[in-house]
LOLUM-448974 format. One record per residue (C-alpha): residue number from 0; x, y, z. Coordinates in steps of 0.2 Angstrom, whole numbers. Layout:
LOLUM-448974
@loro = NUM | px = X | py = Y | pz = Z .
...
end
This chain:
LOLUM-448974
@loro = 0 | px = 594 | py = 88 | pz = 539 .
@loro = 1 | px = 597 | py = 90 | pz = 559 .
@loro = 2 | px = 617 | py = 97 | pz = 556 .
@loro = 3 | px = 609 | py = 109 | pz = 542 .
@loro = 4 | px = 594 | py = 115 | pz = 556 .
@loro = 5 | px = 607 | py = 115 | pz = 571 .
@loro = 6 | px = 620 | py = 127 | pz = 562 .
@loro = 7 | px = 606 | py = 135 | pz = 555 .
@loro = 8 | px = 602 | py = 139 | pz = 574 .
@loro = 9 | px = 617 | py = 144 | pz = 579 .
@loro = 10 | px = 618 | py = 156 | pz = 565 .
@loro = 11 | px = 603 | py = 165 | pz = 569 .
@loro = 12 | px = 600 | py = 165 | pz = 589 .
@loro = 13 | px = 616 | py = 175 | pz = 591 .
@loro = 14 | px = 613 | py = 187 | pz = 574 .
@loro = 15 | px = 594 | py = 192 | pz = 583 .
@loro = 16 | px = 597 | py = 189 | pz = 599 .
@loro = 17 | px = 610 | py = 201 | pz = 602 .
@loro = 18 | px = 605 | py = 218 | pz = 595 .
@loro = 19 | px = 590 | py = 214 | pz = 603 .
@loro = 20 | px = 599 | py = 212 | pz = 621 .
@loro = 21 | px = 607 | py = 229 | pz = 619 .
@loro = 22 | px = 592 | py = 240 | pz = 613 .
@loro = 23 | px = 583 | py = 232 | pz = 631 .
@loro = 24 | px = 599 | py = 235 | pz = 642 .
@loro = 25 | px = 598 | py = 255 | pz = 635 .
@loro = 26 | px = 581 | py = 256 | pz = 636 .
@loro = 27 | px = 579 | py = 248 | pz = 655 .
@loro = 28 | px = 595 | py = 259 | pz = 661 .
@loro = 29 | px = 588 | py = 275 | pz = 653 .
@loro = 30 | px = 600 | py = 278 | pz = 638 .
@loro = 31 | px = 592 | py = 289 | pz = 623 .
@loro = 32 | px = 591 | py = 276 | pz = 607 .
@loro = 33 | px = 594 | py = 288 | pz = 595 .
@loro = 34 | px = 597 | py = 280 | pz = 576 .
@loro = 35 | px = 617 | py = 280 | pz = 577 .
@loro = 36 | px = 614 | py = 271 | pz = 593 .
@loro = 37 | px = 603 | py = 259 | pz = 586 .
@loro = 38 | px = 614 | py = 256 | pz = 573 .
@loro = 39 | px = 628 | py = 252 | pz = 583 .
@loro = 40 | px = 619 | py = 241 | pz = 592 .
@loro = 41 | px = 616 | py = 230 | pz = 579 .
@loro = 42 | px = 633 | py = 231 | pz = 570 .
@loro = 43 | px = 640 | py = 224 | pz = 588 .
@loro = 44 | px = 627 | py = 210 | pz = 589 .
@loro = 45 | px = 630 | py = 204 | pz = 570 .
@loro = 46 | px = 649 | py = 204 | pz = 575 .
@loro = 47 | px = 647 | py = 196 | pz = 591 .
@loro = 48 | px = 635 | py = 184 | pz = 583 .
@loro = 49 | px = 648 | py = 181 | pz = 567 .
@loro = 50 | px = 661 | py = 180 | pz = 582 .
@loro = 51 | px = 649 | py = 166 | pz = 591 .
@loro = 52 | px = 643 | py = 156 | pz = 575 .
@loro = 53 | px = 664 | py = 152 | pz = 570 .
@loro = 54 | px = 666 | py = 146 | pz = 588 .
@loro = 55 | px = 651 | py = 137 | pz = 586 .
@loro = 56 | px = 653 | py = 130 | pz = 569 .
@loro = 57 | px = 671 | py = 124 | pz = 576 .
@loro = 58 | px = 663 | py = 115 | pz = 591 .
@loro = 59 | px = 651 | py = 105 | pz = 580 .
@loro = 60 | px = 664 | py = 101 | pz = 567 .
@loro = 61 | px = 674 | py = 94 | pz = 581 .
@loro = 62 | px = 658 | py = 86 | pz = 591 .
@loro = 63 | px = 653 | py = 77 | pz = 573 .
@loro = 64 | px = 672 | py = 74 | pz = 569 .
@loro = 65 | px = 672 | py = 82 | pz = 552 .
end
């Protein structure tokens, strides 16, 4: 149940956490978020969290030696 919880973390923290970095960089540096903005925001943050939860998924298989 803790492998299942932990990969689980590493799939989500990424997937929320960065769409949710990039609206609050644009928003504290003045850039207008306009809905193709937003967008690409988010489509960056699920690919950079896709991109995080291999590596991530790669470093537990090799720290649990599966």
């Amino acid at each position: 149940m803790n492998r299942f919880l932990t990969v689980l973390l590493f799939i989500l923290i990424p997937t929320i956490a960065m769409p949710l970095l990039y609206m609050i960089w644009s928003m504290l540096f003045g850039d207008v978020l306009s809905v193709t903005s937003i967008l690409v925001y988010v489509l960056t943050g699920a690919i950079f969290g896709l991109i995080f939860v291999g590596l991530r998924l790669l470093i537990v298989g090799k720290l649990w030696g599966e």
